[in-house]
VOLO-238061 format. One record per residue (C-alpha): x, y, z; residue number from 1; residue in one letter. Coordinates in steps of 0.2 Angstrom, whole numbers, padded with zeros to 4 digits. Layout:
<r><xx>X</xx><yy>Y</yy><zz>Z</zz><num>NUM</num><residu>a</residu></r>
...
END
This chain:
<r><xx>-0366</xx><yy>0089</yy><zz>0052</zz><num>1</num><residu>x</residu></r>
<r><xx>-0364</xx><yy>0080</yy><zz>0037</zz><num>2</num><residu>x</residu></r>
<r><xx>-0364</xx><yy>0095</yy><zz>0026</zz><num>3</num><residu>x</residu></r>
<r><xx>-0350</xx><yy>0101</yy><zz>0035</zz><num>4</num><residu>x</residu></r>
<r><xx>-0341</xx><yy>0086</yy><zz>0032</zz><num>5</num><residu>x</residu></r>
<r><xx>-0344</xx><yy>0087</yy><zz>0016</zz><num>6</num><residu>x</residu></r>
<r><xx>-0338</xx><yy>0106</yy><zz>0015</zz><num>7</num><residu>x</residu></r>
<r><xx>-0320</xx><yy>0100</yy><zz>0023</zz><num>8</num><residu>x</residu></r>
<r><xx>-0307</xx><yy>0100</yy><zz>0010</zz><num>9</num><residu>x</residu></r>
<r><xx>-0299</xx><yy>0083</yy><zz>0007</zz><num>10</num><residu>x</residu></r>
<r><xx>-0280</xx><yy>0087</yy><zz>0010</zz><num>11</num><residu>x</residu></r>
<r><xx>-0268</xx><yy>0077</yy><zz>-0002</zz><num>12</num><residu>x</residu></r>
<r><xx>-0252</xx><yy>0069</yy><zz>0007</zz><num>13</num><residu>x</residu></r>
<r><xx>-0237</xx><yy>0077</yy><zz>-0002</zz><num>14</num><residu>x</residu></r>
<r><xx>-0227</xx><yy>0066</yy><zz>-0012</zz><num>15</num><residu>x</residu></r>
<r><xx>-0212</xx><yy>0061</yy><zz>-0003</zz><num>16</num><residu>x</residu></r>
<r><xx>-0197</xx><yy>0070</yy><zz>-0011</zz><num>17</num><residu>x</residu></r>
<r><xx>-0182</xx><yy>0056</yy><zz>-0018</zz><num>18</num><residu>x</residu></r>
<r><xx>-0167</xx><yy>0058</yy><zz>-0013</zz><num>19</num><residu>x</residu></r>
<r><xx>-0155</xx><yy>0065</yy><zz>-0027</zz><num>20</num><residu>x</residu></r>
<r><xx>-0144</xx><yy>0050</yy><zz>-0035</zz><num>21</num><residu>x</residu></r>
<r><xx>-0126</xx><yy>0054</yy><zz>-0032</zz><num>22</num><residu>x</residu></r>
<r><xx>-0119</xx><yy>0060</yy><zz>-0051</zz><num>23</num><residu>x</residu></r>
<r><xx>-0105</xx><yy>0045</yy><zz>-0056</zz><num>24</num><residu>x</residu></r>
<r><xx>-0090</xx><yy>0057</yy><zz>-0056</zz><num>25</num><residu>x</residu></r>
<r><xx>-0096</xx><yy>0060</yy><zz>-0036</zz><num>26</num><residu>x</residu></r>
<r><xx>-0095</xx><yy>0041</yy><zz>-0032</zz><num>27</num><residu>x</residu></r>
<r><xx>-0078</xx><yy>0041</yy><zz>-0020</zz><num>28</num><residu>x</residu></r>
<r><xx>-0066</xx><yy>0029</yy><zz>-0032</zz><num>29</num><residu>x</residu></r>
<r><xx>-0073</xx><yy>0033</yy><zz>-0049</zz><num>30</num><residu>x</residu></r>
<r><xx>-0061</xx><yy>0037</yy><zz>-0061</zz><num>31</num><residu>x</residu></r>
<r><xx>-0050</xx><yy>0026</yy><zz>-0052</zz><num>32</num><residu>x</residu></r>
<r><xx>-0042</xx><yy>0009</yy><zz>-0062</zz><num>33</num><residu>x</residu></r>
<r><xx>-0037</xx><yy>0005</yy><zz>-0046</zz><num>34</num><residu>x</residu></r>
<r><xx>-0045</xx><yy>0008</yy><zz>-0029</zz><num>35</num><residu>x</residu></r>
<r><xx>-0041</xx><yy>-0006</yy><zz>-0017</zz><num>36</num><residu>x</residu></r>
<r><xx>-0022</xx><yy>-0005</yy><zz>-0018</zz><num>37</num><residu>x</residu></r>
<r><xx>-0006</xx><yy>-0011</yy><zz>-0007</zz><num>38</num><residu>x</residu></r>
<r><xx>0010</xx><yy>0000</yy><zz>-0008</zz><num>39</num><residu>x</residu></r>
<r><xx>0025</xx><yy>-0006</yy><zz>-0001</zz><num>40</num><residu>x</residu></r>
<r><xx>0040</xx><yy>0002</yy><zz>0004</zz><num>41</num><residu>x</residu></r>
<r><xx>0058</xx><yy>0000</yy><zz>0007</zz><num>42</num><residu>x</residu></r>
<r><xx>0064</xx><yy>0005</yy><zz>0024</zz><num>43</num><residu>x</residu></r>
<r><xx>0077</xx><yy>0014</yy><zz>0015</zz><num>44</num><residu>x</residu></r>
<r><xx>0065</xx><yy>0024</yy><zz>0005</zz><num>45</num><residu>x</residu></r>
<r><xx>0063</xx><yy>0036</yy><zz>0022</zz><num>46</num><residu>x</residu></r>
<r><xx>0080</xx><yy>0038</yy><zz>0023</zz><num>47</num><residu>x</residu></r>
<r><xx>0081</xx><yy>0054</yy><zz>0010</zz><num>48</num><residu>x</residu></r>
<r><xx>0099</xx><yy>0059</yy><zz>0008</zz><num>49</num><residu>x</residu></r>
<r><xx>0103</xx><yy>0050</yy><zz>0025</zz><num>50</num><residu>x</residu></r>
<r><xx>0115</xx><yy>0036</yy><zz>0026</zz><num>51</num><residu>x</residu></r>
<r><xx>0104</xx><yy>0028</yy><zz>0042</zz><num>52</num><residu>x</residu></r>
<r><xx>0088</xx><yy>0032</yy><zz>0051</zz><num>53</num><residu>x</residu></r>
<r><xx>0073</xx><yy>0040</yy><zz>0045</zz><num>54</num><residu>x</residu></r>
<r><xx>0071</xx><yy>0058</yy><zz>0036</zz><num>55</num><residu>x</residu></r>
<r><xx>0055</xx><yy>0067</yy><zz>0044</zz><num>56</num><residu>x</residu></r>
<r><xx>0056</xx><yy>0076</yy><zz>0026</zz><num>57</num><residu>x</residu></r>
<r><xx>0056</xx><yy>0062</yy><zz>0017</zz><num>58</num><residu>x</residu></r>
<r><xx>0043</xx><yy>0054</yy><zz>0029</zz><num>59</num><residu>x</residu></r>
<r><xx>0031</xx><yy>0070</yy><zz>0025</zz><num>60</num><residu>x</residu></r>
<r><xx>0033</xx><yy>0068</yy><zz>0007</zz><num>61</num><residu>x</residu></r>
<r><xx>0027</xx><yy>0050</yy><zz>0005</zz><num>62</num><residu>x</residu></r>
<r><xx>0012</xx><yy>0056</yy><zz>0019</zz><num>63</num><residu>x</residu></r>
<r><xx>0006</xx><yy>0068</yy><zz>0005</zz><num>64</num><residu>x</residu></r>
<r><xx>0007</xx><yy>0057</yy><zz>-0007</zz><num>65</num><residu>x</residu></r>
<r><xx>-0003</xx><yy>0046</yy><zz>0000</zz><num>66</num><residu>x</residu></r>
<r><xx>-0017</xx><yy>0059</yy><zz>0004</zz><num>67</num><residu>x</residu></r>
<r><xx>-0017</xx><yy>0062</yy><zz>-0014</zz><num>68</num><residu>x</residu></r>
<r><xx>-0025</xx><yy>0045</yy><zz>-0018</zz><num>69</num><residu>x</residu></r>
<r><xx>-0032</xx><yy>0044</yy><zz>-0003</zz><num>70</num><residu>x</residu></r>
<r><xx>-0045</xx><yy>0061</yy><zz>-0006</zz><num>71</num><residu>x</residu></r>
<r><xx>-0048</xx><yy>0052</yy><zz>-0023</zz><num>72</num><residu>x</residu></r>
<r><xx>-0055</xx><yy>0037</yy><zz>-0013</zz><num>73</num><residu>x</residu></r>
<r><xx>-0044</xx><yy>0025</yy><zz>-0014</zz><num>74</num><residu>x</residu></r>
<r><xx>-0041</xx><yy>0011</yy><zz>0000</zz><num>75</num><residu>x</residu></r>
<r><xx>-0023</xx><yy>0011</yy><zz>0003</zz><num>76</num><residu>x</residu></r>
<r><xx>-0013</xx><yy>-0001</yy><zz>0012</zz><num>77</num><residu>x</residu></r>
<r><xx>0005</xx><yy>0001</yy><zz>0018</zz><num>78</num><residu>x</residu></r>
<r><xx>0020</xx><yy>-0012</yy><zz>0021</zz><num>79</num><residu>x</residu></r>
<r><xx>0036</xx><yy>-0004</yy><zz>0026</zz><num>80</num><residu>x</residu></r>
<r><xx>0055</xx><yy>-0013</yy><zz>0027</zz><num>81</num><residu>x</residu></r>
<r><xx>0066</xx><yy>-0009</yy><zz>0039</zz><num>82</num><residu>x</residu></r>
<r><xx>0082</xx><yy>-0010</yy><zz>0030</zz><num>83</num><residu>x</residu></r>
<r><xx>0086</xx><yy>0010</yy><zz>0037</zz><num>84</num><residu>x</residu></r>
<r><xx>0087</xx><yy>0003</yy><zz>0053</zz><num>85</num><residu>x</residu></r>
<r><xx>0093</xx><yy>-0016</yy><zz>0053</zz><num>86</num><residu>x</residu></r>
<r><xx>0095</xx><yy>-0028</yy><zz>0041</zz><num>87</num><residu>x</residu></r>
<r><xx>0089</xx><yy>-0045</yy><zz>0045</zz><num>88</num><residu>x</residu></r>
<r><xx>0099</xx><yy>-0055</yy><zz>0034</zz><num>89</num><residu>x</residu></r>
<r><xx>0116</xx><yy>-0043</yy><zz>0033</zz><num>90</num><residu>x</residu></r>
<r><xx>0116</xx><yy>-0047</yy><zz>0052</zz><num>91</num><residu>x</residu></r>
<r><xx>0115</xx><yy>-0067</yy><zz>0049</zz><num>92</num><residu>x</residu></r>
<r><xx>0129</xx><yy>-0068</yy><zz>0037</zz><num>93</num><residu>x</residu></r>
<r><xx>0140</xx><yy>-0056</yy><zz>0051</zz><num>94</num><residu>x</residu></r>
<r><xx>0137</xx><yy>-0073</yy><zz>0062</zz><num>95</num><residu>x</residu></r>
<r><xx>0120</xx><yy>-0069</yy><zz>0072</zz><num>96</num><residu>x</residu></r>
<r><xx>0107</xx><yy>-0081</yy><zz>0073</zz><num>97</num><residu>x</residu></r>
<r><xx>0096</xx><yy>-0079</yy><zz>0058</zz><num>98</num><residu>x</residu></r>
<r><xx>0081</xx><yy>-0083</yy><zz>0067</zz><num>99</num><residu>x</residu></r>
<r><xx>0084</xx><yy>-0068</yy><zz>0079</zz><num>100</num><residu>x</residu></r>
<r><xx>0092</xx><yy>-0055</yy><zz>0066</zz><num>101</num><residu>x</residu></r>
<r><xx>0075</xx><yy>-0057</yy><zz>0060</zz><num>102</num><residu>x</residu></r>
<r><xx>0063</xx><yy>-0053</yy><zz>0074</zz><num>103</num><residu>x</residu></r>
<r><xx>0076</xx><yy>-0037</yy><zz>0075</zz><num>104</num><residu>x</residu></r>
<r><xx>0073</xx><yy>-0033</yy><zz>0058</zz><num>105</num><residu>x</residu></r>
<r><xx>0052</xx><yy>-0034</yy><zz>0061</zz><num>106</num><residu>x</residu></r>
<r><xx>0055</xx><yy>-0024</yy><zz>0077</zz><num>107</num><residu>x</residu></r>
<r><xx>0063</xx><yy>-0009</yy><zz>0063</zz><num>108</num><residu>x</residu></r>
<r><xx>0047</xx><yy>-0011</yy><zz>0053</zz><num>109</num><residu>x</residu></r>
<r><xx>0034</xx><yy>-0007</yy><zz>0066</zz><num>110</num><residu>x</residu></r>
<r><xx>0046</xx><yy>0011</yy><zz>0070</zz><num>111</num><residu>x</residu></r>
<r><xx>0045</xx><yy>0015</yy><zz>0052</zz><num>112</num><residu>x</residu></r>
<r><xx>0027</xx><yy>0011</yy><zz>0051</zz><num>113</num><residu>x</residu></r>
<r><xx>0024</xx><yy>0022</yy><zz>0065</zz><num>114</num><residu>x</residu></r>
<r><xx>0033</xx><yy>0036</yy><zz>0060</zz><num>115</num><residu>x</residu></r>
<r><xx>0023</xx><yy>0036</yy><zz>0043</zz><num>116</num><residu>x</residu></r>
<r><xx>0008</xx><yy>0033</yy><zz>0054</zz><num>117</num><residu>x</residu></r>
<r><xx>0009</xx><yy>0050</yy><zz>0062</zz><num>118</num><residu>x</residu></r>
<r><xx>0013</xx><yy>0060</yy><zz>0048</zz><num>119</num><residu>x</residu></r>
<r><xx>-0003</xx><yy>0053</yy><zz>0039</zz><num>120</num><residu>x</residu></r>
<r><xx>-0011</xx><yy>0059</yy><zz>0055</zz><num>121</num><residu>x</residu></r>
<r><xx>-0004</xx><yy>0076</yy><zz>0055</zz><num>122</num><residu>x</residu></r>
<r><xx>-0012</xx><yy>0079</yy><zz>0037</zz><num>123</num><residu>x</residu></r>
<r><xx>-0028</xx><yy>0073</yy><zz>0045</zz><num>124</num><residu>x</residu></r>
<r><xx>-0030</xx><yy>0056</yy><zz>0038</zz><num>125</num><residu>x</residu></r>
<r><xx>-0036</xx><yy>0041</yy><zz>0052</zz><num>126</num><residu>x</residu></r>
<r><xx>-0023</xx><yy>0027</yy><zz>0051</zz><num>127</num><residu>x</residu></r>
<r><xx>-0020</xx><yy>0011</yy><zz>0059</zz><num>128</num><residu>x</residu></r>
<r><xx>-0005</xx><yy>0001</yy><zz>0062</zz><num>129</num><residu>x</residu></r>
<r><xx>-0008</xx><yy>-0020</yy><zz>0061</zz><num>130</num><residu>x</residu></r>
<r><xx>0007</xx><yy>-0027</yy><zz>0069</zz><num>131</num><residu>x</residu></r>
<r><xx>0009</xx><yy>-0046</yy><zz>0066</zz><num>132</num><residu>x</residu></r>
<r><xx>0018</xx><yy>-0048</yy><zz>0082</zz><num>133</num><residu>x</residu></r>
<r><xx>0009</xx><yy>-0041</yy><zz>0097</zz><num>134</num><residu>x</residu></r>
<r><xx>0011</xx><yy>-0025</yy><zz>0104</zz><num>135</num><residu>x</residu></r>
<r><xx>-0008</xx><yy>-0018</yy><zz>0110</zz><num>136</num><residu>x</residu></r>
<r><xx>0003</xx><yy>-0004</yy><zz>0119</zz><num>137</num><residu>x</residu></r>
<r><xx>0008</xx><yy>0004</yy><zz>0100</zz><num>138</num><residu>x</residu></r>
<r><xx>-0004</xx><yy>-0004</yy><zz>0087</zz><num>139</num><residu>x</residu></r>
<r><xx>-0019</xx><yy>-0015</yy><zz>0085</zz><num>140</num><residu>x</residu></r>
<r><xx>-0015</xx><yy>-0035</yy><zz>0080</zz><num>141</num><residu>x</residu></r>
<r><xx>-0017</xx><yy>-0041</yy><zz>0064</zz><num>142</num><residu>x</residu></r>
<r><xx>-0035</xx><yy>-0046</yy><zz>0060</zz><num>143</num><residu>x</residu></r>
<r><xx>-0038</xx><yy>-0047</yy><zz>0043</zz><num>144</num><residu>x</residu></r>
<r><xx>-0056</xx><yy>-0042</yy><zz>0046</zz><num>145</num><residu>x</residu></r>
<r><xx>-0055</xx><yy>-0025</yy><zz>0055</zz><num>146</num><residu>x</residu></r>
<r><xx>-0041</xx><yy>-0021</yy><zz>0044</zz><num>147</num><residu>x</residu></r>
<r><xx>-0055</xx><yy>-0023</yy><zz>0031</zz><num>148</num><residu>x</residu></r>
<r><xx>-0067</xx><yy>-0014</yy><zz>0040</zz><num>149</num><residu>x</residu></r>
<r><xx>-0055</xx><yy>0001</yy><zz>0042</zz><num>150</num><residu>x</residu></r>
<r><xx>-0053</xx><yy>0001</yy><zz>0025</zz><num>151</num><residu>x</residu></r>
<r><xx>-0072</xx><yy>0001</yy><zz>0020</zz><num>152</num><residu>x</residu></r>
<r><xx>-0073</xx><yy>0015</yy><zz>0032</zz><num>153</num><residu>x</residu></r>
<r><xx>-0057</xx><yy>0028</yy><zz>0023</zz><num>154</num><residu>x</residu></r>
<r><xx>-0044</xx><yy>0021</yy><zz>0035</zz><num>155</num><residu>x</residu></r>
<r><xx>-0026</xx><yy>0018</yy><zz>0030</zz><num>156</num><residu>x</residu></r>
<r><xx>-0018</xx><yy>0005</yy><zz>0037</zz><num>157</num><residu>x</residu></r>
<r><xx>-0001</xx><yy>0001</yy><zz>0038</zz><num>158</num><residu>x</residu></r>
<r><xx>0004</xx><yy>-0018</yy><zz>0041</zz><num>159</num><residu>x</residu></r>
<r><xx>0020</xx><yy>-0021</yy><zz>0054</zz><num>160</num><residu>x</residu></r>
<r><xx>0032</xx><yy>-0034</yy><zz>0059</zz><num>161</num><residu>x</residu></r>
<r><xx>0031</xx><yy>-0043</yy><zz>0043</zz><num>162</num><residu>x</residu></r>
<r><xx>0021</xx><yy>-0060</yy><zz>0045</zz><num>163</num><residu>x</residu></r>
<r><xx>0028</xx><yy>-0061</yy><zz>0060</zz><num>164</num><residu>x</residu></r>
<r><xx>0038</xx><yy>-0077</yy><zz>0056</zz><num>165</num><residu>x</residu></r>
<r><xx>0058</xx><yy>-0077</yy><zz>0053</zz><num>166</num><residu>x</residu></r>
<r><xx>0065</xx><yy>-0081</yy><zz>0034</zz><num>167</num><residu>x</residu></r>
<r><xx>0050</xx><yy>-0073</yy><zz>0027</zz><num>168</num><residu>x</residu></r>
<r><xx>0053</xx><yy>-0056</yy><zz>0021</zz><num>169</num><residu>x</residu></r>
<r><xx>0041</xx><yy>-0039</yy><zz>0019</zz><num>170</num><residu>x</residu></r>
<r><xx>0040</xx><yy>-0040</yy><zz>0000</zz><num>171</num><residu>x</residu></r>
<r><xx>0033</xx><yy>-0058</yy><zz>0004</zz><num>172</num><residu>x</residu></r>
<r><xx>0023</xx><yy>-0050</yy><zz>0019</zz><num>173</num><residu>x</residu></r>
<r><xx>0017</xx><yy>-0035</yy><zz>0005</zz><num>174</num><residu>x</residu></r>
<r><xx>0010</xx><yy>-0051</yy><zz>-0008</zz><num>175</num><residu>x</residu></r>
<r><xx>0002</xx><yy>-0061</yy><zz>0008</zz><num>176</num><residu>x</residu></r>
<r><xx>-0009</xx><yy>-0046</yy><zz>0016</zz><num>177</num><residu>x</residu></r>
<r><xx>-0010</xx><yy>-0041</yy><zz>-0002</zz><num>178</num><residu>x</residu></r>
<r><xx>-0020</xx><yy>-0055</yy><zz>-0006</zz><num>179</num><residu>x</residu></r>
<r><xx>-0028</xx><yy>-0055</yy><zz>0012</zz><num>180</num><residu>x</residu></r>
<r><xx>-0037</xx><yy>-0040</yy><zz>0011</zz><num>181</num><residu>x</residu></r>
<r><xx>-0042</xx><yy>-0043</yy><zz>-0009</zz><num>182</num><residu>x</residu></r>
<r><xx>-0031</xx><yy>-0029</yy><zz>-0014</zz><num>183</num><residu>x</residu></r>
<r><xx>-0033</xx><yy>-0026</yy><zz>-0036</zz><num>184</num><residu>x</residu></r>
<r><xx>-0013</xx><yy>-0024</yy><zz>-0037</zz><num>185</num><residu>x</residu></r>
<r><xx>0005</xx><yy>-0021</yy><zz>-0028</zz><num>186</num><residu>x</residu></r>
<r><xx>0014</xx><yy>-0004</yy><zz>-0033</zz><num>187</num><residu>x</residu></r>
<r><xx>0030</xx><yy>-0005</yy><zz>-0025</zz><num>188</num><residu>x</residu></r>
<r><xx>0039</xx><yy>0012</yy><zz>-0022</zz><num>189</num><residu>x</residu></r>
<r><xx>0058</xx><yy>0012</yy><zz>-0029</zz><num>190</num><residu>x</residu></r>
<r><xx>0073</xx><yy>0026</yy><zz>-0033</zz><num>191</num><residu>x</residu></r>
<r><xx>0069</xx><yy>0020</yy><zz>-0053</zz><num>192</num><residu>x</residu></r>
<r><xx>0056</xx><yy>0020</yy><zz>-0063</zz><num>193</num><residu>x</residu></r>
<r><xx>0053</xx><yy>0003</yy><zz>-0067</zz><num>194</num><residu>x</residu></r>
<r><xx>0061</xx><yy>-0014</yy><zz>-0071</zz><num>195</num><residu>x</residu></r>
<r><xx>0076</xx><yy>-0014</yy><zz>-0080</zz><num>196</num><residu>x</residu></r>
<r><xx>0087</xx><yy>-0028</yy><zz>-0089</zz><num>197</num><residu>x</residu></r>
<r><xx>0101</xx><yy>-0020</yy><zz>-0075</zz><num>198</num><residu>x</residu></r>
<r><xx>0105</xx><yy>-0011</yy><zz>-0063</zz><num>199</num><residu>x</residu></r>
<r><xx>0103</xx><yy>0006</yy><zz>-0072</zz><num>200</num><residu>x</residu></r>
<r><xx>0114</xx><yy>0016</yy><zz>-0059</zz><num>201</num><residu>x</residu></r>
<r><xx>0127</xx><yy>0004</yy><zz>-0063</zz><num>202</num><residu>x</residu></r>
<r><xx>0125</xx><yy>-0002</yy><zz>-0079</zz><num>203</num><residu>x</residu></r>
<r><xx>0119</xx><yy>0014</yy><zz>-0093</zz><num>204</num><residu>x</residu></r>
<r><xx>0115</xx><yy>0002</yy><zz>-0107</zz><num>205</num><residu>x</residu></r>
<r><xx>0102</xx><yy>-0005</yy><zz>-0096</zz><num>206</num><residu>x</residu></r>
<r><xx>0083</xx><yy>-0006</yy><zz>-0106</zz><num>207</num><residu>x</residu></r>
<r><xx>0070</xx><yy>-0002</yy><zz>-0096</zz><num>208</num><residu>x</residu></r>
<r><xx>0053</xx><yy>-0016</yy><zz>-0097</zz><num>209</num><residu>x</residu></r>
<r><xx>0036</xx><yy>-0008</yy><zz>-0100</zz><num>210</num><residu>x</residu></r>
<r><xx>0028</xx><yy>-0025</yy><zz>-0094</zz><num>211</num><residu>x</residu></r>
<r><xx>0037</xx><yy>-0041</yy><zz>-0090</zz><num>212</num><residu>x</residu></r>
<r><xx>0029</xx><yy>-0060</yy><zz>-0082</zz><num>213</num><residu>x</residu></r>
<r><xx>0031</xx><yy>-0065</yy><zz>-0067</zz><num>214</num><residu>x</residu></r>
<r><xx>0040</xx><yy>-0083</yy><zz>-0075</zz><num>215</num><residu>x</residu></r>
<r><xx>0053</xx><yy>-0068</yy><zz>-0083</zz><num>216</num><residu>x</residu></r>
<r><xx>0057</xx><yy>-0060</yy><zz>-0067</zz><num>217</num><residu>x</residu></r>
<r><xx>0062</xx><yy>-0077</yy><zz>-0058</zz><num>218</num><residu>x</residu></r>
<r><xx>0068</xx><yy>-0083</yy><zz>-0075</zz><num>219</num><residu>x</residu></r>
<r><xx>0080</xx><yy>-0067</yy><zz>-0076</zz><num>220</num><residu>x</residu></r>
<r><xx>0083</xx><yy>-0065</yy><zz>-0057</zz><num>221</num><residu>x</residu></r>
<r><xx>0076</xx><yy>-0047</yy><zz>-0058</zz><num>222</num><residu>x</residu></r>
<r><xx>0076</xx><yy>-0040</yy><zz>-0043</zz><num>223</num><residu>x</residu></r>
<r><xx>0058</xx><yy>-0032</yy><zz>-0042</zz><num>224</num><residu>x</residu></r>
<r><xx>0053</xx><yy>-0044</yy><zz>-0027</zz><num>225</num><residu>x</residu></r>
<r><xx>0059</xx><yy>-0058</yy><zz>-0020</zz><num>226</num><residu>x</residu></r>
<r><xx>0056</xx><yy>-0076</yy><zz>-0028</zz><num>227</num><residu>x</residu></r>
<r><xx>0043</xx><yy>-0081</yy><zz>-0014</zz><num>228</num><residu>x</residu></r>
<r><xx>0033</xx><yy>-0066</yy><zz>-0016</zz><num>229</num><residu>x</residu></r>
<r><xx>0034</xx><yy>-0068</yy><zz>-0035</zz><num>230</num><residu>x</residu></r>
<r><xx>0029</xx><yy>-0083</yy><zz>-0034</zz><num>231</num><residu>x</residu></r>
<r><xx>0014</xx><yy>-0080</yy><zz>-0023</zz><num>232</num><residu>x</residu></r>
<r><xx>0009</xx><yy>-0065</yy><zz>-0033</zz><num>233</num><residu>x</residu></r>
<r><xx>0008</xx><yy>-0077</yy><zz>-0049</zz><num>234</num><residu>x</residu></r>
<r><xx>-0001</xx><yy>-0093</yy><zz>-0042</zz><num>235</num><residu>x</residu></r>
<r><xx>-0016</xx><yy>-0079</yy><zz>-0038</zz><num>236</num><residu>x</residu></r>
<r><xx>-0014</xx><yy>-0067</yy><zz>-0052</zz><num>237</num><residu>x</residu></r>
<r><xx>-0012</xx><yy>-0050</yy><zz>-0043</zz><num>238</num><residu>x</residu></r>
<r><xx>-0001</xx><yy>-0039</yy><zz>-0053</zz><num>239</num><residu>x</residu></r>
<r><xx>0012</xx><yy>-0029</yy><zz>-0048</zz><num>240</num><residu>x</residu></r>
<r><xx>0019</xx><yy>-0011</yy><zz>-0055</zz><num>241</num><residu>x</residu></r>
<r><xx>0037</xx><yy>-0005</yy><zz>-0048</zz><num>242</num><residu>x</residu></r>
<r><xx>0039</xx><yy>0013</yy><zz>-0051</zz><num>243</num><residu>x</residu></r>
<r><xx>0047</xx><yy>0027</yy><zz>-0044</zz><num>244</num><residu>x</residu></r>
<r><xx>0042</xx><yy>0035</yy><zz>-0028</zz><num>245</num><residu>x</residu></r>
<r><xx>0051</xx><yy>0048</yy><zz>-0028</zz><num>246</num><residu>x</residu></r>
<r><xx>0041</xx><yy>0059</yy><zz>-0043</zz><num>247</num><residu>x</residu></r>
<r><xx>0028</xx><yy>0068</yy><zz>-0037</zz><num>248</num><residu>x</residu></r>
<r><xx>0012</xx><yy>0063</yy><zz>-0042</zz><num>249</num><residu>x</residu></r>
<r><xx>0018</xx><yy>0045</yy><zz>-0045</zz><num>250</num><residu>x</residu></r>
<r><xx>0004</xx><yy>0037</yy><zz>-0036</zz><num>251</num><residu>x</residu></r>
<r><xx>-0010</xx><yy>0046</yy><zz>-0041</zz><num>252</num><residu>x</residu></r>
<r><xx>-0006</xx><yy>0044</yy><zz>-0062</zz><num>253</num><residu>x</residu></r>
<r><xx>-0003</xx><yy>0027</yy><zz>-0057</zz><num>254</num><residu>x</residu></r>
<r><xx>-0019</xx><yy>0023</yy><zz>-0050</zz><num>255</num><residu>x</residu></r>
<r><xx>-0029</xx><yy>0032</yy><zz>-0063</zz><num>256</num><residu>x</residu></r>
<r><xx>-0022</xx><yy>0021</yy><zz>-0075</zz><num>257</num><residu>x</residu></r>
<r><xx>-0008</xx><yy>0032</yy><zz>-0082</zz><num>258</num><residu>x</residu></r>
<r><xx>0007</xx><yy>0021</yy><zz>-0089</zz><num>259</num><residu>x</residu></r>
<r><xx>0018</xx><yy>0025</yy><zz>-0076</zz><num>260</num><residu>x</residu></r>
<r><xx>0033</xx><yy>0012</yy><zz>-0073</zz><num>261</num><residu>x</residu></r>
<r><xx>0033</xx><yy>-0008</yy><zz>-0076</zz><num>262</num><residu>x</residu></r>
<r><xx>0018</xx><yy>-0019</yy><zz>-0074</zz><num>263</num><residu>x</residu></r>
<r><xx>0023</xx><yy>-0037</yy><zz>-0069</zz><num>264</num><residu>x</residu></r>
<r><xx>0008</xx><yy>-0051</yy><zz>-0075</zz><num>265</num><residu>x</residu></r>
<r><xx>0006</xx><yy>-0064</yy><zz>-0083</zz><num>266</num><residu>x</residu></r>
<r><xx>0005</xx><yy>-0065</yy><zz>-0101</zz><num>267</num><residu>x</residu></r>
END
């Protein structure tokens, strides 16, 4: 008996294979100077040629965009206006309440954040809406954890209805969830290219800033944002890059760290 034991072959355990390390131009994000970004919108931007309302088009347009940087693996985040639809403040100064002009104005943003929602969705993207003011019949509330979480799992999310507090508007709302959700910068969406010293429709001699401070912008009343969400952006040091959203490929040179627009930062 023992001799036969001694006749069985000893059988080795194979080593156990490692898994192959992901090459670094694999990892989702690389090459990317930013990957956790907020882009905000104007309501007017989905107008298109349209004087009111919202241009599917257009709408599909910035959907695209969007998948661009999205497939690259960046975490985008979304605030929209809704300055196409109604205009918070236009509607004060024509003698209705302010408070309520408001709330009608946040009630515009969640339409126009749904309408970008299901064209994201139609290219195949997952999206969440966040509204701040409750609506479990049409998005999810505002939790600044989950909206983290979506994020972390390839999920854009767009952020409705503002805060949800009257005489604060969505360029304040855009630097506050910025911030929130430890967003790397703000690239806000316009018709120009950048911050200019004037209006450049208006005014042709206007010369267009490469990179301005914040202190300049509230210094020069340039209208990139308004003074509180300037203000906000400056006490915590996230920049902000204005540009224009209407080129193709805007967002995605922009995020790859290609000089595209105005970078607003302090010194």
């Amino acid at each position: 008996m023992a001799k036969d034991l001694k006749r069985q072959r000893v059988v080795k355990p194979k080593p156990k294979k490692q898994a192959a390390k992901t090459a670094p131009d694999k990892v989702k994000g690389a090459g990317l100077r930013y990957r956790r970004v907020l882009l905000k919108l104007s309501g007017e931007s989905l107008m298109g040629d349209k004087g009111y309302g919202i241009d599917p088009a257009t709408v599909e347009y910035m959907a695209a965009e969007i998948k661009k940087v999205v497939d690259l693996g960046a975490q985008i985040t979304v605030v929209i206006g809704g300055g196409n639809i109604f205009r918070g403040v236009q509607a004060s100064l024509e003698g209705m309440e302010r408070a309520s002009a408001d709330y009608m104005g946040m009630l515009a943003t969640v339409i126009n954040a749904l309408a970008l929602q299901n064209s994201l969705e139609r290219l195949g993207l997952q999206t969440r809406v966040q509204s701040a003011i409750d609506m479990r019949e049409l998005t999810e509330p505002y939790i600044r954890r989950r909206a983290m979480r979506h994020l972390e799992k390839g999920r854009i999310v767009i952020f409705a209805a503002g805060t949800g507090n009257p005489y604060f508007t969505t360029d304040t709302a855009a630097a506050l969830r910025a911030m929130e959700i430890g967003a790397e910068v703000i690239i806000k969406g316009t018709k120009v290219d950048g911050v200019y010293t004037a209006d450049p429709v208006k005014d042709p001699k206007a010369k267009k800033y490469d990179e301005i401070t914040y202190i300049d912008v509230l210094r020069y009343d340039l209208k990139v944002m308004d003074a509180t969400a300037i203000t906000l952006c400056m006490d915590n040091n996230l920049p902000i890059v204005v540009f224009n959203i209407k080129k193709a490929n805007n967002i995605k040179n922009l995020l790859q760290g290609k000089k595209i627009g105005t970078i607003v930062k302090k010194k």
